[in-house]
SEKOLBA-835502 format. One line per 8 residues: number of its first residue (from 1); their letters; for each residue x, y, z of N, C-alpha, C, O. Coordinates in Angstrom, 2 decimals. Each point is the difference from the previous one (the first is absolute). Example, Ala and Ser with C-alpha at 12.3 -4.5 7.8 and 13.67 -1.06 7.14 Angstrom:
SEKOLBA-835502
1 = AS = 13.19,-5.69,7.80,-0.89,1.19,0.00,0.90,1.20,0.00,1.04,-0.02,0.66; -1.39,1.07,-1.38,0.82,1.19,0.06,-0.77,1.09,0.73,0.51,1.11,0.17
end
This chain:
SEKOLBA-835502
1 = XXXXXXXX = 142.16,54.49,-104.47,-0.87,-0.17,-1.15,-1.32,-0.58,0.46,-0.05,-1.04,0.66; -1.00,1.71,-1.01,-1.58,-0.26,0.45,-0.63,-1.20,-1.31,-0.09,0.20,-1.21; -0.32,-1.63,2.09,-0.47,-0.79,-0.67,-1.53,0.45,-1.07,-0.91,0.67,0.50; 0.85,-1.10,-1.79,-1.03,0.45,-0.27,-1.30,-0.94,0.13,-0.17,-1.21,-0.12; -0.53,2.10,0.36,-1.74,-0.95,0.45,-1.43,0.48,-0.99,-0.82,0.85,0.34; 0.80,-1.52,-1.41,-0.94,0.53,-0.71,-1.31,0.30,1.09,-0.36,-0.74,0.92; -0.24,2.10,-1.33,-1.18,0.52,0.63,-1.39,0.27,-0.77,0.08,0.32,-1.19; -0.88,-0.40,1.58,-0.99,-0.02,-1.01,-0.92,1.66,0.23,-0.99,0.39,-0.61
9 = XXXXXXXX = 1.81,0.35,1.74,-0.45,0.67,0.74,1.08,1.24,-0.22,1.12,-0.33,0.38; -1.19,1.54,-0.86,0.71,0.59,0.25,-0.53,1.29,1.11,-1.17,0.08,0.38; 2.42,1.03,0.12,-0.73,0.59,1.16,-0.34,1.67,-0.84,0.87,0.58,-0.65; -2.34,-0.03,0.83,0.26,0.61,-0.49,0.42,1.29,0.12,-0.45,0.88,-0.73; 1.50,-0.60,1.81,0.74,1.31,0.25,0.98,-0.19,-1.32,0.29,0.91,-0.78; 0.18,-2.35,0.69,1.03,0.29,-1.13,-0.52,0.99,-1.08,0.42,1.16,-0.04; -1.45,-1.69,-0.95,-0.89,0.59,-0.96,-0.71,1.14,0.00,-0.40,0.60,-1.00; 0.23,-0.25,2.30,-1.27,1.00,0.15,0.57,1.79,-0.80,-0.77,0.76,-0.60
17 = XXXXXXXX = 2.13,-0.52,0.83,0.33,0.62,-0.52,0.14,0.49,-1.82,0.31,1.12,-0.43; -0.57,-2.07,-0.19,0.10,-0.37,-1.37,-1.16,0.35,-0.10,-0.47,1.00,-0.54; -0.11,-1.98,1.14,-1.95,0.54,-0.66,-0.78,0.86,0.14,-0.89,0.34,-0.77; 1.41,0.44,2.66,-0.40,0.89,-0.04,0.35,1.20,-1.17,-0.87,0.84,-0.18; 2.04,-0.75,-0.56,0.47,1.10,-1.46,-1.09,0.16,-0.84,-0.48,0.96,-0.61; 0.02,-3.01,0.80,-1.01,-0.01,-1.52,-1.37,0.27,-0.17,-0.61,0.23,-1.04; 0.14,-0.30,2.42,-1.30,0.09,0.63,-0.55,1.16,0.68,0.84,0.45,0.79; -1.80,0.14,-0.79,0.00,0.65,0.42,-0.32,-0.23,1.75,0.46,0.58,0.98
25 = XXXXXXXX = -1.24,-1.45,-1.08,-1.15,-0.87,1.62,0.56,-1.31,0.23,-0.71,-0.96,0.30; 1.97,0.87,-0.43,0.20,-1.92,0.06,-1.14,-0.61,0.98,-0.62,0.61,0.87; 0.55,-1.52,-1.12,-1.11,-0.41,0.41,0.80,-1.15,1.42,-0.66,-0.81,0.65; 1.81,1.01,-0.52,1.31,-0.58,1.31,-0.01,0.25,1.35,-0.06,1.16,0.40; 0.10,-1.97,0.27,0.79,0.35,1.45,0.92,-0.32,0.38,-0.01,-1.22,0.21; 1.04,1.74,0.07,1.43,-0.29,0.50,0.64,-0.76,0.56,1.18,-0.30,-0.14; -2.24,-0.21,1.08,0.28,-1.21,1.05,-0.35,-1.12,-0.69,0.76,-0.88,0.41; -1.65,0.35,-1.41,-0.93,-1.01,-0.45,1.02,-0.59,-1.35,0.57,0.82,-0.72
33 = XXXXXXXX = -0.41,-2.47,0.47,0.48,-0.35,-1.20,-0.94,0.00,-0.84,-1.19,-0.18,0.25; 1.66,0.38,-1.22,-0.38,0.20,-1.83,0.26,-1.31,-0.28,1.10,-0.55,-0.07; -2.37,0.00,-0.12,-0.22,-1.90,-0.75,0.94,0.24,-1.79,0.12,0.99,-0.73; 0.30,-2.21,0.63,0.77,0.04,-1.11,-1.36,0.66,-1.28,0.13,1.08,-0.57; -1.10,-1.84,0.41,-1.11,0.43,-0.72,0.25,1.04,-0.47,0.48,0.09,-1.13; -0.86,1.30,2.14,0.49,1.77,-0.20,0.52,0.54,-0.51,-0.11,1.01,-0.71; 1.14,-2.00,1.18,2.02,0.50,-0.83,-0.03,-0.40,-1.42,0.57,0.70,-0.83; -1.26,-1.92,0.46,0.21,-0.98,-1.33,-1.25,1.11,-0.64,0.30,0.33,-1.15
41 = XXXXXXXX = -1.40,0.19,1.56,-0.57,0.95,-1.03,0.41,1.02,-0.12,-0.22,0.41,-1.14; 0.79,0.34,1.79,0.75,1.23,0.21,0.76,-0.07,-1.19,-0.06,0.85,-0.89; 0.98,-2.16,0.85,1.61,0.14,-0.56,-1.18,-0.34,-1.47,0.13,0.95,-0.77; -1.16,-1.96,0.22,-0.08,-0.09,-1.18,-0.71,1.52,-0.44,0.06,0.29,-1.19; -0.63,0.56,2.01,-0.73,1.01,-0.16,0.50,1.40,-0.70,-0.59,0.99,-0.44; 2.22,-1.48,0.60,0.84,0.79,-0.07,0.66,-0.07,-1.59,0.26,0.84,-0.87; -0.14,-2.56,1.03,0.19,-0.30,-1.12,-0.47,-0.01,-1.47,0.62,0.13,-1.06; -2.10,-0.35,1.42,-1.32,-0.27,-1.31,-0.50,1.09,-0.65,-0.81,0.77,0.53
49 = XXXXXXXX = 1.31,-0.60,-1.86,-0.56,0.78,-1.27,-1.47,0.73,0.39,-0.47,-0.80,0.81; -0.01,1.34,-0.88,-1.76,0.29,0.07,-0.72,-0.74,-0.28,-0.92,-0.44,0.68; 1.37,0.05,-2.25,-0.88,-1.46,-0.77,-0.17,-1.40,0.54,-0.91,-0.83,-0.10; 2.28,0.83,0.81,0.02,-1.61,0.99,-1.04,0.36,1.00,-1.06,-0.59,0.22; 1.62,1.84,0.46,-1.48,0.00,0.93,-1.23,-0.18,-0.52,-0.80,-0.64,0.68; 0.53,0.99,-1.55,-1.25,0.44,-0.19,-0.60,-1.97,-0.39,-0.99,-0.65,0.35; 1.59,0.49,-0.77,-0.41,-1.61,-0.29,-0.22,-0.72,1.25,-1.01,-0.70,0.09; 1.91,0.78,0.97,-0.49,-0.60,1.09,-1.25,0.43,0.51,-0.80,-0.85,0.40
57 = XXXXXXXX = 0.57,1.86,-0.36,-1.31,0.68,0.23,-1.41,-0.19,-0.99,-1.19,0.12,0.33; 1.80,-0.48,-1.67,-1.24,-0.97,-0.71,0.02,-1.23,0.21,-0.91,-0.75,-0.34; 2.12,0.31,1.04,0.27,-1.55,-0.19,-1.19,-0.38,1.76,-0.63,-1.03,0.23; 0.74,2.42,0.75,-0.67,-0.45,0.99,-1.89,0.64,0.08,-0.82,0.16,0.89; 0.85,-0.01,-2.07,-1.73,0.27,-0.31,-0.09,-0.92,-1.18,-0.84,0.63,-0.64; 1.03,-1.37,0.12,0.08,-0.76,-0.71,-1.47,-0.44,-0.44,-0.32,-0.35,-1.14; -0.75,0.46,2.58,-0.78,-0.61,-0.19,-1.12,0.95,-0.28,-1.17,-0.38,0.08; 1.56,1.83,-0.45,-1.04,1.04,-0.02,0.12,0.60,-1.58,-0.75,0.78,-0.59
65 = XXXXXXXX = 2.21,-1.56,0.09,-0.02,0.45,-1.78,-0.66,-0.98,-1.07,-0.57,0.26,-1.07; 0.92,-1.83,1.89,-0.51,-0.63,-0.84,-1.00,-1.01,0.16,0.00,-0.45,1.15; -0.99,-0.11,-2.01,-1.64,-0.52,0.67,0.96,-1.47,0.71,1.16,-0.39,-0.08; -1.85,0.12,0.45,0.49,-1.38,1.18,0.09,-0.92,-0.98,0.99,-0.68,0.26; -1.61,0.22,-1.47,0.44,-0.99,-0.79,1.61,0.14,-0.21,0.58,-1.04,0.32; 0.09,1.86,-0.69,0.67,0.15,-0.84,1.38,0.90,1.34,0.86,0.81,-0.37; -1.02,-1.19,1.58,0.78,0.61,0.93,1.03,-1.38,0.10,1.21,0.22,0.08; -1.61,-1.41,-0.07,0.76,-1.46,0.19,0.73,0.13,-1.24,1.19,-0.32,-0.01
73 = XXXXXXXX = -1.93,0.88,-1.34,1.33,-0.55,-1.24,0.31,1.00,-0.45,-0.04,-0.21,-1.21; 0.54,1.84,1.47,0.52,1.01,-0.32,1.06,0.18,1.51,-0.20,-0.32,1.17; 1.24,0.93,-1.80,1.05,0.65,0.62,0.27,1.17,-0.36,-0.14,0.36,-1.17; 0.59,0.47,2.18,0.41,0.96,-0.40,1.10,0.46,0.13,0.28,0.52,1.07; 0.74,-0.58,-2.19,1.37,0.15,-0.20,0.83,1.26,0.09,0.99,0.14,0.71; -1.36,0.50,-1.28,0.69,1.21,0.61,-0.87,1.53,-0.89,-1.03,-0.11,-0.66; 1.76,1.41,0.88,-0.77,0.75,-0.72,1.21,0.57,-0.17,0.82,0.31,0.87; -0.70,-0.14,-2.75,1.56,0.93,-0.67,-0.97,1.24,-0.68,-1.02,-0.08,-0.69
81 = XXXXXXXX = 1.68,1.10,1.14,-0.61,1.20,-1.12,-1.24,0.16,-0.21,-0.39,0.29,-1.13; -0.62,-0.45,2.32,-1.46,0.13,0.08,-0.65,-1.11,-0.75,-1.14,0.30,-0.38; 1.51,-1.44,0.08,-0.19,-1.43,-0.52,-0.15,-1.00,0.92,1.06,-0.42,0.47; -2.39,-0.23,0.05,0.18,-0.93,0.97,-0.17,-1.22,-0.58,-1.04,-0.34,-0.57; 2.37,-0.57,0.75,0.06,-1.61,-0.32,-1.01,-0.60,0.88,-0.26,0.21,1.18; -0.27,-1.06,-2.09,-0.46,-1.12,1.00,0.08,-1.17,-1.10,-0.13,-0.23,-1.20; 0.43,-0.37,2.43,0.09,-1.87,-0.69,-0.83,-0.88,0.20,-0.27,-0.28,1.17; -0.54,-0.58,-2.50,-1.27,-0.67,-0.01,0.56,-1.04,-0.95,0.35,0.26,-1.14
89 = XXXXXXXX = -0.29,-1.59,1.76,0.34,-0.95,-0.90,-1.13,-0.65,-0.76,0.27,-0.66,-1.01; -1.43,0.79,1.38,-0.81,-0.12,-1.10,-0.69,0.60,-0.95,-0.61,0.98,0.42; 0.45,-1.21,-1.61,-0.11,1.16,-0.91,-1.79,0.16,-0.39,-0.48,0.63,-0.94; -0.30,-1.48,2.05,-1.65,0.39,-0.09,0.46,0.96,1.14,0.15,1.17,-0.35; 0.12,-1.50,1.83,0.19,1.38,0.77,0.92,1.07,-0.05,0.28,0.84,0.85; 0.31,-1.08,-2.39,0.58,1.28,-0.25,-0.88,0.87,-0.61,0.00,1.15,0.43; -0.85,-1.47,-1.48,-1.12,0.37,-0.63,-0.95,0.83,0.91,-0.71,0.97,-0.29; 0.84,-1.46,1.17,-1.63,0.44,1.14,0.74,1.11,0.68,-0.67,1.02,0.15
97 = XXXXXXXX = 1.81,-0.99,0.26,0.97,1.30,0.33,-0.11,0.85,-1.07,-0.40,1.12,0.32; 0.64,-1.27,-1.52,-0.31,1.29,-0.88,-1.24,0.53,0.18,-0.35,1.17,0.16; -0.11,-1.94,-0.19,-1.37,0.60,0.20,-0.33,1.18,0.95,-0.77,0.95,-0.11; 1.48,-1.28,0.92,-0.11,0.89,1.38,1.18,0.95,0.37,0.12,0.64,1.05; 0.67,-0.67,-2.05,0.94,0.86,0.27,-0.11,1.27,0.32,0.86,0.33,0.82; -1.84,0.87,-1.25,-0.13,0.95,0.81,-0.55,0.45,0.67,-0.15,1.22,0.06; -0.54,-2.33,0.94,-0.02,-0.08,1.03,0.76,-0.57,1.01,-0.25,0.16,1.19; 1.43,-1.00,-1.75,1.69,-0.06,1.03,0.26,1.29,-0.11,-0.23,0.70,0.98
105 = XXXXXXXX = 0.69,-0.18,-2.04,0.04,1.29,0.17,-0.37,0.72,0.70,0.87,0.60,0.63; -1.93,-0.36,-0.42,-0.91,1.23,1.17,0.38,-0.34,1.20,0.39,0.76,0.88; -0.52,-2.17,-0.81,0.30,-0.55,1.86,1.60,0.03,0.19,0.36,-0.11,1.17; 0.17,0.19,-1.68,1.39,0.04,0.02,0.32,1.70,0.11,0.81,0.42,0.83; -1.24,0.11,-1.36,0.34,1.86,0.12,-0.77,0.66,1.33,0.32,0.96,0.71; -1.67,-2.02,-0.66,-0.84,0.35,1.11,0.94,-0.74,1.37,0.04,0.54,1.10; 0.37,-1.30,-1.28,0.37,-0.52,1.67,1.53,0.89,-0.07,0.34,0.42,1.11; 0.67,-0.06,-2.33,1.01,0.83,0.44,0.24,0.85,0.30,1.11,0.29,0.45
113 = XXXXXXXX = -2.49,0.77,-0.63,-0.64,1.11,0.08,0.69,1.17,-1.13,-0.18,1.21,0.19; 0.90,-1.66,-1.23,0.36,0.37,-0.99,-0.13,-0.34,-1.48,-0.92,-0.79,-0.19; 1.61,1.18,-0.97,-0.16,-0.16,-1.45,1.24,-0.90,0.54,1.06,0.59,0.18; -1.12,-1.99,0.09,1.80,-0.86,-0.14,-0.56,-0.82,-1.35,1.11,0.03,-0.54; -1.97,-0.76,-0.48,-0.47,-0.86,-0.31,-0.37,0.83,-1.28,-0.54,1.00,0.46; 0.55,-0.92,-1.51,-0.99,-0.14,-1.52,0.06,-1.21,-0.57,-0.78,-0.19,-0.92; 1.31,-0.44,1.15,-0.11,-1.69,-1.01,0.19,-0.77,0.97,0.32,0.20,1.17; -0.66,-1.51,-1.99,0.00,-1.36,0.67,0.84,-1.23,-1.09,-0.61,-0.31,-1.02
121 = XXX = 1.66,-0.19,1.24,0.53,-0.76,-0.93,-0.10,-1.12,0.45,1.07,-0.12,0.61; -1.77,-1.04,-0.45,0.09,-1.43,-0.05,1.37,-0.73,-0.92,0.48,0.19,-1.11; -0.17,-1.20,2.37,0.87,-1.23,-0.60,0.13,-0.91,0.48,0.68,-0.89,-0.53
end
């Protein structure tokens, strides 16, 4: 019986076969380990709805949808059914977000390079 040794490293001949199915160019070499990082986006990549993606991807331009005042006290929670949450606990910079809502809008369809967004629901 082989002791077990957590690795943070796996090798990637094990894998290379799998991804090569899914990929067309893996981007792998055979001899070289795959950092846990890779594996942990791979496996959530696999996992995540379109919409989850797509939020991380507003959640990492964050600073190109909304004016810099209002980037420290808005969040952006998730997006259901072309509806993007965002959360503003104060209700003067919730005000100043309406205001500008379609223009979250635009920057939000503009950085996904699609229609994901028609509304904006604050809470």
């Amino acid at each position: 019986m082989t002791k077990y040794e957590p690795n943070f490293f796996v090798e990637a001949c094990d894998i290379y076969d799998k991804l090569k199915k899914k990929r067309r160019n893996p981007a792998l070499c055979k001899n070289e380990p795959l950092g846990a990082g890779f594996l942990a986006a791979n496996i959530l990549n696999n996992f995540l709805s379109q919409e989850q993606k797509d939020v991380l991807i507003l959640n990492e331009n964050k600073a190109k949808i909304l004016p810099k005042n209002l980037q420290e006290k808005a969040i952006i929670v998730t997006l259901k059914e072309e509806t993007l949450i965002l959360k503003i606990n104060s209700s003067v910079w919730r005000a100043e977000a309406m205001a500008i809502k379609t223009s979250i809008i635009a920057a939000c369809n503009k950085i996904l390079g699609k229609i994901a967004v028609k509304s904006v629901r604050f809470s």
